[in-house]
DSSP file (Angstrom, degrees, kcal/mol; ACC not computed):
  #  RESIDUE AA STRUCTURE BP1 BP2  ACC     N-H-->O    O-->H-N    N-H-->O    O-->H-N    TCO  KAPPA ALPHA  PHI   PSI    X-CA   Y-CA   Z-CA
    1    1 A X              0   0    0      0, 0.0     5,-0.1     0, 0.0     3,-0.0   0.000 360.0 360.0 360.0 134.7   -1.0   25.5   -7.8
    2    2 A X    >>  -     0   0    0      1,-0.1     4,-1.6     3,-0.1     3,-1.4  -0.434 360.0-126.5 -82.0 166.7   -2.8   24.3   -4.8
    3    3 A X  H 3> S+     0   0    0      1,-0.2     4,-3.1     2,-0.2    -1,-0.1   0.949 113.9  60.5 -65.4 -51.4   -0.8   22.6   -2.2
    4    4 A X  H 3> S+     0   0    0      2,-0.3     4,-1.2     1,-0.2    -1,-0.2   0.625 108.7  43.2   9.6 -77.2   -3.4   19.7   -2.7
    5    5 A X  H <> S+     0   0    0     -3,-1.4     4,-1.1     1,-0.2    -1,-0.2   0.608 113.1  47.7 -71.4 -35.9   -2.4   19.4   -6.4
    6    6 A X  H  X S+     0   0    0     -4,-1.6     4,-0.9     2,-0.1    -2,-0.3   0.618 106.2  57.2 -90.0   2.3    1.1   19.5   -6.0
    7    7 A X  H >X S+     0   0    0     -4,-3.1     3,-2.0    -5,-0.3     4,-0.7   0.823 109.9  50.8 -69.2 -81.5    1.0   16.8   -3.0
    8    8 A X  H 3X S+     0   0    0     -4,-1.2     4,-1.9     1,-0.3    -2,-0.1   0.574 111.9  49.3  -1.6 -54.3   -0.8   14.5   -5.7
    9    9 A X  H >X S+     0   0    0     -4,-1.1     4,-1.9     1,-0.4     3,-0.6   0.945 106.9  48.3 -70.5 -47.0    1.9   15.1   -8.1
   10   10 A X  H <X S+     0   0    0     -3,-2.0     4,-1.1    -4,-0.9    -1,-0.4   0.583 116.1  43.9 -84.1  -7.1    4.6   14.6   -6.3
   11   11 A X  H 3X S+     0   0    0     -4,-0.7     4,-0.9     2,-0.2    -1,-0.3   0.589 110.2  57.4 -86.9 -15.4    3.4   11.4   -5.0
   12   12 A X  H <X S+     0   0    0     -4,-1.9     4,-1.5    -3,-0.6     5,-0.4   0.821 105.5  45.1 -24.8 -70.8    2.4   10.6   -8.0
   13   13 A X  H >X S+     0   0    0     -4,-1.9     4,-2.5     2,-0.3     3,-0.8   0.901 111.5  56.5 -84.5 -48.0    5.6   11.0   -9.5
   14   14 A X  H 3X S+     0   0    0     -4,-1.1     4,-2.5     1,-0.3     5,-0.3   0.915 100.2  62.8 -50.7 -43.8    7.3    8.9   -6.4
   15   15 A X  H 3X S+     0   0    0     -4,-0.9     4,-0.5     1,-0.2    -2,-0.3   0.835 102.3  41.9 -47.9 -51.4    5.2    6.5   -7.1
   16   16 A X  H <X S+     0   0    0     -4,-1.5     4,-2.3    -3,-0.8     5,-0.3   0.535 109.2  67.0 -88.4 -34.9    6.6    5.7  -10.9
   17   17 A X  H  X S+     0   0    0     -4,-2.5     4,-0.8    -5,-0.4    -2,-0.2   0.986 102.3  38.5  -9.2 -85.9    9.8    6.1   -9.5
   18   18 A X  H  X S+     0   0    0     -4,-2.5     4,-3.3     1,-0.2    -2,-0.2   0.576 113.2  55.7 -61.1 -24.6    9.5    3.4   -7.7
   19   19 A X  H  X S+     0   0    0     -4,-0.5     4,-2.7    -5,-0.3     5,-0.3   0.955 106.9  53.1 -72.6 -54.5    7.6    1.3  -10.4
   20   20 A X  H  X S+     0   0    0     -4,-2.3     4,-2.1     2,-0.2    -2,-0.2   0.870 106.9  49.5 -75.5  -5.6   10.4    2.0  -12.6
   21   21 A X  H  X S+     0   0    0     -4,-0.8     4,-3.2    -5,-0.3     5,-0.2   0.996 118.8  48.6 -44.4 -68.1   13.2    0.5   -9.7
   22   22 A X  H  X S+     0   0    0     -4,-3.3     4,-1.1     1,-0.2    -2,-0.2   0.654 111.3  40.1 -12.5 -71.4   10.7   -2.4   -9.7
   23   23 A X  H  X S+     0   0    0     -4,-2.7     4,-1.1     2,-0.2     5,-0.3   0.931 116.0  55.4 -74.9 -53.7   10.3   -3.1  -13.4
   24   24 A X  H >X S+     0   0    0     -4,-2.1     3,-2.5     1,-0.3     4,-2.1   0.880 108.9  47.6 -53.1 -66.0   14.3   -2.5  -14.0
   25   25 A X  H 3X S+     0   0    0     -4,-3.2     4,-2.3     1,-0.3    -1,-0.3   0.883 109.0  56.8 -61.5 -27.3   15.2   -5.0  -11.5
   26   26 A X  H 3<>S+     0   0    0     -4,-1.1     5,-3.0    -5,-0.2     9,-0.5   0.668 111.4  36.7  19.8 -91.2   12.9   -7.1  -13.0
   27   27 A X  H X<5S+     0   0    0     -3,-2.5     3,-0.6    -4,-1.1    -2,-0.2   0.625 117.7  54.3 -65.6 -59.1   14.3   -6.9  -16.2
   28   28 A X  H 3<5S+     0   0    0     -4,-2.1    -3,-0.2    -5,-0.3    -2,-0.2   0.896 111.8  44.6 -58.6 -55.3   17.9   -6.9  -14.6
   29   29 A X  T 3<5S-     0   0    0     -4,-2.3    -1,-0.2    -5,-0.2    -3,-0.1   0.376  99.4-135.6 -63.6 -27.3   17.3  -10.1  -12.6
   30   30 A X  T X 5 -     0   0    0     -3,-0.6     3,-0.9    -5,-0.2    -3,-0.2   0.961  36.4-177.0  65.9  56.9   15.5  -12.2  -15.6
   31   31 A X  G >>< -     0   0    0     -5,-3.0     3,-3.7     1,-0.3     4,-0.6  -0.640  64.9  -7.3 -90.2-177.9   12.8  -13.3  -13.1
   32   32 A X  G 34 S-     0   0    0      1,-0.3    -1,-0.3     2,-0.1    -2,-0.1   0.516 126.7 -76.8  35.0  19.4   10.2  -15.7  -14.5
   33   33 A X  G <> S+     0   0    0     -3,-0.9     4,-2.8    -4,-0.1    -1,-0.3   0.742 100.8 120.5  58.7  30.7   11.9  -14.9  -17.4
   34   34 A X  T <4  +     0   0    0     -3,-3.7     4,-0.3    -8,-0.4     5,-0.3   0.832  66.7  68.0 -96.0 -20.1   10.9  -11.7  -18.6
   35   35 A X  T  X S+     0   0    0     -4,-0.6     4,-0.9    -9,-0.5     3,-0.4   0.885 113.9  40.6 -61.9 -30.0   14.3   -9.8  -18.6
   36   36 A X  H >> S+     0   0    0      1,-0.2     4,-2.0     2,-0.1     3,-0.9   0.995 118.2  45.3 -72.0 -47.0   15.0  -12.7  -21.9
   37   37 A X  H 3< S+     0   0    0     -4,-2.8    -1,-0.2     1,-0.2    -2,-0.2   0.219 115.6  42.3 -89.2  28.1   11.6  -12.5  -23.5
   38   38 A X  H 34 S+     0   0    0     -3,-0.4     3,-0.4    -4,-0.3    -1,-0.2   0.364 121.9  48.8-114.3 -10.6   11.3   -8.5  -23.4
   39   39 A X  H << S+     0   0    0     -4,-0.9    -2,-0.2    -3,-0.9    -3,-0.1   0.953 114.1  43.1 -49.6 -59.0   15.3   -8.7  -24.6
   40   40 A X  S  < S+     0   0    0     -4,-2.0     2,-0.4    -5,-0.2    -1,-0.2   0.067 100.5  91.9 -97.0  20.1   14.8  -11.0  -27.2
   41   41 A X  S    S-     0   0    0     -3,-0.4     3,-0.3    -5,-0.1     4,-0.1  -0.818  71.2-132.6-113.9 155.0   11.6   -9.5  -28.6
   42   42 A X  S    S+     0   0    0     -2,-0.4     3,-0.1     1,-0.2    -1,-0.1   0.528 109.4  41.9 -73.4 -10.0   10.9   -7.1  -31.3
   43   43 A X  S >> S+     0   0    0      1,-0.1     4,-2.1     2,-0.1     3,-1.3   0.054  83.2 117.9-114.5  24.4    8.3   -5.0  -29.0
   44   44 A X  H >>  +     0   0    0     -3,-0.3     4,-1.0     1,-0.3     3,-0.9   0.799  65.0  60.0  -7.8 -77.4   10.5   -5.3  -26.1
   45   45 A X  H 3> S+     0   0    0      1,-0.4     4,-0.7     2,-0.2    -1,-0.3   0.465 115.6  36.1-112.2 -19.0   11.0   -1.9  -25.8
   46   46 A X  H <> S+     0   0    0     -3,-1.3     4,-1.6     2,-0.1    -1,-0.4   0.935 108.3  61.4 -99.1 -18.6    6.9   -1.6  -25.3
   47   47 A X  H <X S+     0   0    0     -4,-2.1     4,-1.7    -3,-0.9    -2,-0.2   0.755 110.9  40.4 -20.0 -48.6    6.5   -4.5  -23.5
   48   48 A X  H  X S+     0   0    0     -4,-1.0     4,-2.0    -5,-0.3    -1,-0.2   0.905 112.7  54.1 -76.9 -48.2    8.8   -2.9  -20.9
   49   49 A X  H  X S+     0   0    0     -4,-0.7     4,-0.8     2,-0.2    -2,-0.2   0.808 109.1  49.0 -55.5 -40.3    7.2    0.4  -21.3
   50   50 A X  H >X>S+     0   0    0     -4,-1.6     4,-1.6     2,-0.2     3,-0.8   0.890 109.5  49.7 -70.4 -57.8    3.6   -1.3  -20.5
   51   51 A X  H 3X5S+     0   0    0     -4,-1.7     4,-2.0    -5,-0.3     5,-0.5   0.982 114.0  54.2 -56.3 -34.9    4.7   -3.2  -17.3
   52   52 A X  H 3<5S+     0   0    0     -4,-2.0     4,-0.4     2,-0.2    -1,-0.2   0.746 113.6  34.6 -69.0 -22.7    6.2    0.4  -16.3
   53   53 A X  H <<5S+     0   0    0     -3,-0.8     4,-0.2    -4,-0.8    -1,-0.2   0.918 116.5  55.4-103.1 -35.9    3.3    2.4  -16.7
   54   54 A X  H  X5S+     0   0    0     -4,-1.6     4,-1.6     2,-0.2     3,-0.4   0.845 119.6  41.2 -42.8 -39.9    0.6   -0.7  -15.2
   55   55 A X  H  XXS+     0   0    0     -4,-2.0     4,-1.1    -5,-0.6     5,-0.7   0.886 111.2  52.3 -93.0 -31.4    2.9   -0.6  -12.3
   56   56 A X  H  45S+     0   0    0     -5,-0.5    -1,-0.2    -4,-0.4    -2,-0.2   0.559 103.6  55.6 -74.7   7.9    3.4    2.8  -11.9
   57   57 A X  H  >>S+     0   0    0     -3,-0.4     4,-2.2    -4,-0.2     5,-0.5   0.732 114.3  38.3-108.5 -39.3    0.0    3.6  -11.8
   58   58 A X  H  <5S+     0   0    0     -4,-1.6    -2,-0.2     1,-0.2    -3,-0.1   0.457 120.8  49.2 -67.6  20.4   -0.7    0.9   -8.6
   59   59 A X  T  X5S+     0   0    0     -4,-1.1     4,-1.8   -47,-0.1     5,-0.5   0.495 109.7  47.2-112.8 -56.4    2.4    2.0   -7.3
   60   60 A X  H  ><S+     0   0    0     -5,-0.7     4,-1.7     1,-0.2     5,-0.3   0.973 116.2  53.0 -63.3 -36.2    1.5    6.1   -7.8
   61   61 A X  H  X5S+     0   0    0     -4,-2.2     4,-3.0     1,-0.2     5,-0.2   0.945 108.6  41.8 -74.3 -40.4   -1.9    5.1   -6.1
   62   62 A X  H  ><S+     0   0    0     -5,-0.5     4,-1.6     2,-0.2    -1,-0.2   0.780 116.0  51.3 -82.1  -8.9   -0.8    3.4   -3.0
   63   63 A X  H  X S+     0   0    0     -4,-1.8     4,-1.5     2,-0.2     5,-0.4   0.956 113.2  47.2 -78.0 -56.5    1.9    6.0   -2.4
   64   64 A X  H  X S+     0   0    0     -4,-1.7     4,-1.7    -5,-0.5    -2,-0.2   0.826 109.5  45.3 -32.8 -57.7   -0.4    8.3   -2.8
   65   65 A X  H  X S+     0   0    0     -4,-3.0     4,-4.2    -5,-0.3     5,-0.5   0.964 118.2  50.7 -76.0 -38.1   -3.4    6.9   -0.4
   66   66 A X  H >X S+     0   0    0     -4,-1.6     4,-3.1     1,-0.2     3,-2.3   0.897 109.2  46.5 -50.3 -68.1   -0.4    6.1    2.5
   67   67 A X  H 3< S+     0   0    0     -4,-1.5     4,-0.4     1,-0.3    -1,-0.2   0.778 113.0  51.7 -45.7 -42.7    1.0    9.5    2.3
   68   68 A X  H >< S+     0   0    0     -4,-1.7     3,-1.3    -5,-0.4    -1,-0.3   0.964 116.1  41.7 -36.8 -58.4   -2.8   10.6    2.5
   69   69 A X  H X< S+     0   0    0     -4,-4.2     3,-1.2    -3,-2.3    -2,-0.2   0.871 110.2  58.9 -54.2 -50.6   -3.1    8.3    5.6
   70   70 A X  T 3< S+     0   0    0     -4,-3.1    -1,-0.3    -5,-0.5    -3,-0.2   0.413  93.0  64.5 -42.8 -24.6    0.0    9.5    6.7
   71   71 A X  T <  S+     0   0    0     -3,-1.3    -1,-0.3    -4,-0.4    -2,-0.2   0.577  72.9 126.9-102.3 -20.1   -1.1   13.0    6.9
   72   72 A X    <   -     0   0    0     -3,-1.2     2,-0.6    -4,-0.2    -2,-0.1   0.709  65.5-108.9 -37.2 173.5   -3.8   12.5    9.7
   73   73 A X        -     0   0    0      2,-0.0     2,-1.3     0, 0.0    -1,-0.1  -0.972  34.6-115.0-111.0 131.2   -3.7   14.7   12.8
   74   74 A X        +     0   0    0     -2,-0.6     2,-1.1     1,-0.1    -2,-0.0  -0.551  35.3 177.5 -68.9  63.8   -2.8   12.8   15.9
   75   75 A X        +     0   0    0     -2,-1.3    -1,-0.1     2,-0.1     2,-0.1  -0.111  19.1 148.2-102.9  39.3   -5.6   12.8   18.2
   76   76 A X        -     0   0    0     -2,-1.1    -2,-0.1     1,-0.1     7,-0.0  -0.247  31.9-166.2 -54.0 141.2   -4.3   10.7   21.0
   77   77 A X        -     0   0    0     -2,-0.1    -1,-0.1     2,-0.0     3,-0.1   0.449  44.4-121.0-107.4  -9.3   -5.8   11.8   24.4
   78   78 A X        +     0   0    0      1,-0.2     2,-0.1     2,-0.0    -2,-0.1   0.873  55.3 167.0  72.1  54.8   -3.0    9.6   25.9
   79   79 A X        -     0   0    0      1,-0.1     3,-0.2     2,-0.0    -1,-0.2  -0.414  32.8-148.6 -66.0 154.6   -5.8    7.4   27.8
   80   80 A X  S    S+     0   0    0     -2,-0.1    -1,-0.1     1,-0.1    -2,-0.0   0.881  87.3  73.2 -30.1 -81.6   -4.9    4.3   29.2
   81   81 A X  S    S-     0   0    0      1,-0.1    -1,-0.1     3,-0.1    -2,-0.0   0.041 120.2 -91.0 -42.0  -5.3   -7.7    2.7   28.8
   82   82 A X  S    S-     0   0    0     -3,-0.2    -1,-0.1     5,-0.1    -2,-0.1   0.271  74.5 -95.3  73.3   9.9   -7.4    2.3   24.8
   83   83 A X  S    S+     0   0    0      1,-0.1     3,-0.2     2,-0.1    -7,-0.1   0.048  83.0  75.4  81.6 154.6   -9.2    5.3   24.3
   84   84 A X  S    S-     0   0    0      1,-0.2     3,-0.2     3,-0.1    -1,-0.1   0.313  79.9 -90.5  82.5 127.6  -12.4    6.0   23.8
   85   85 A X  S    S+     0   0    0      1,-0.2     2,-0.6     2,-0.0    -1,-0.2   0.539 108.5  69.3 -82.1   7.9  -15.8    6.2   26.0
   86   86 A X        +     0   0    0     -3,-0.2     2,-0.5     2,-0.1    -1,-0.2  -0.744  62.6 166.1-119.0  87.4  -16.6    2.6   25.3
   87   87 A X        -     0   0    0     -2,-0.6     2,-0.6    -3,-0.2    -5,-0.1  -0.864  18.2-156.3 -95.8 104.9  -14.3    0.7   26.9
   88   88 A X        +     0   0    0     -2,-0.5     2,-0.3     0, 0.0    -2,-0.1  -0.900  14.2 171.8-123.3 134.7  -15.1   -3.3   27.4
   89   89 A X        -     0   0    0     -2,-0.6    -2,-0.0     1,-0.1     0, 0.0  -0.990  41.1 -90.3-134.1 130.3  -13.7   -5.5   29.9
   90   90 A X        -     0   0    0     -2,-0.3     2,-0.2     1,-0.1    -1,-0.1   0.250  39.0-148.8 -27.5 168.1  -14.6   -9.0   30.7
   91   91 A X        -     0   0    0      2,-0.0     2,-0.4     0, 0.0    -1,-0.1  -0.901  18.1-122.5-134.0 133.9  -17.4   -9.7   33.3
   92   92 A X        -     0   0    0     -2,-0.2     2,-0.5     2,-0.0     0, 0.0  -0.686  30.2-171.4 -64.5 133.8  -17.6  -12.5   35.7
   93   93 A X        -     0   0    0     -2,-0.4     2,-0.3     2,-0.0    -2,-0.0  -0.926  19.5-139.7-110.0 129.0  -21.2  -14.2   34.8
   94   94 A X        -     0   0    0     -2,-0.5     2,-0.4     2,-0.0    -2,-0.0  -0.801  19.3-162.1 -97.5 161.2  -21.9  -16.9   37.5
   95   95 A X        -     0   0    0     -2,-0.3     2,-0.5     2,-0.0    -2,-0.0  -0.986  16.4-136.3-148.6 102.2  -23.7  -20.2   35.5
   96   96 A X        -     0   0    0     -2,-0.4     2,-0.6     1,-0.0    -2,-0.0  -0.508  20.7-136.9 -77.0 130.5  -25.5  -22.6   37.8
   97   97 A X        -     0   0    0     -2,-0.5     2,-0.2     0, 0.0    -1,-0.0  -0.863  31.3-179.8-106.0 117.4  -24.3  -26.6   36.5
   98   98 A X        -     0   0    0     -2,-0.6     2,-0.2     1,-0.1     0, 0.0  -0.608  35.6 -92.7-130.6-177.1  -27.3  -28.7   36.5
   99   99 A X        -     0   0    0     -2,-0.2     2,-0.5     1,-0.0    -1,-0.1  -0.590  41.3-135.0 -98.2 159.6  -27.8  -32.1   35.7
  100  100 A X              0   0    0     -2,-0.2    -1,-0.0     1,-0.1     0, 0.0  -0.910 360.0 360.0-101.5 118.0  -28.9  -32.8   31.7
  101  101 A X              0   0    0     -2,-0.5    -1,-0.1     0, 0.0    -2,-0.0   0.556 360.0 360.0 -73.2 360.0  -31.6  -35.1   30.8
């Protein structure tokens, strides 16, 4: 498998992890009330299953694009300056004060 494809996966897969932490405390916590009304329902048990997979897929996607980000090559020149050839720094301008009519 290329490395590629298994980075994907396994971030992927961290990702729904973390969705299902989420959703349990959730659940655990009652907030807004969803731990009674996915309790006390007769499709709970997809109810719970839909918030799991809705979060785990923006959860697998932003793990995913950090760990992307994350992966970058470090290509500090250790400048000073901020780096970079276009470097800008205030300039005095002198401004003649004249009367207004």
């Amino acid at each position: 498998m290329p490395d590629l494809v298994r980075f994907y996966i396994t971030q992927v897969l961290i990702g729904f992890v973390m969705a299902a932490i989420v959703v349990a405390g959730i659940l655990w916590f009652d907030v807004a009330g969803l731990g009674r009304l996915v309790a006390g329902s007769d499709v709970g048990l997809l109810a719970a299953l839909m918030l799991w997979v809705f979060n785990g897929i923006v959860f697998a996607g932003v793990q995913f694009a950090v760990a992307f980000m994350n992966m970058a090559d470090d290509d500090d020149d250790d400048d000073d300056d901020g780096g970079g050839h276009l470097v800008r720094r205030p300039v005095a301008v002198p401004v003649r004060a004249g009367r207004s009519r």
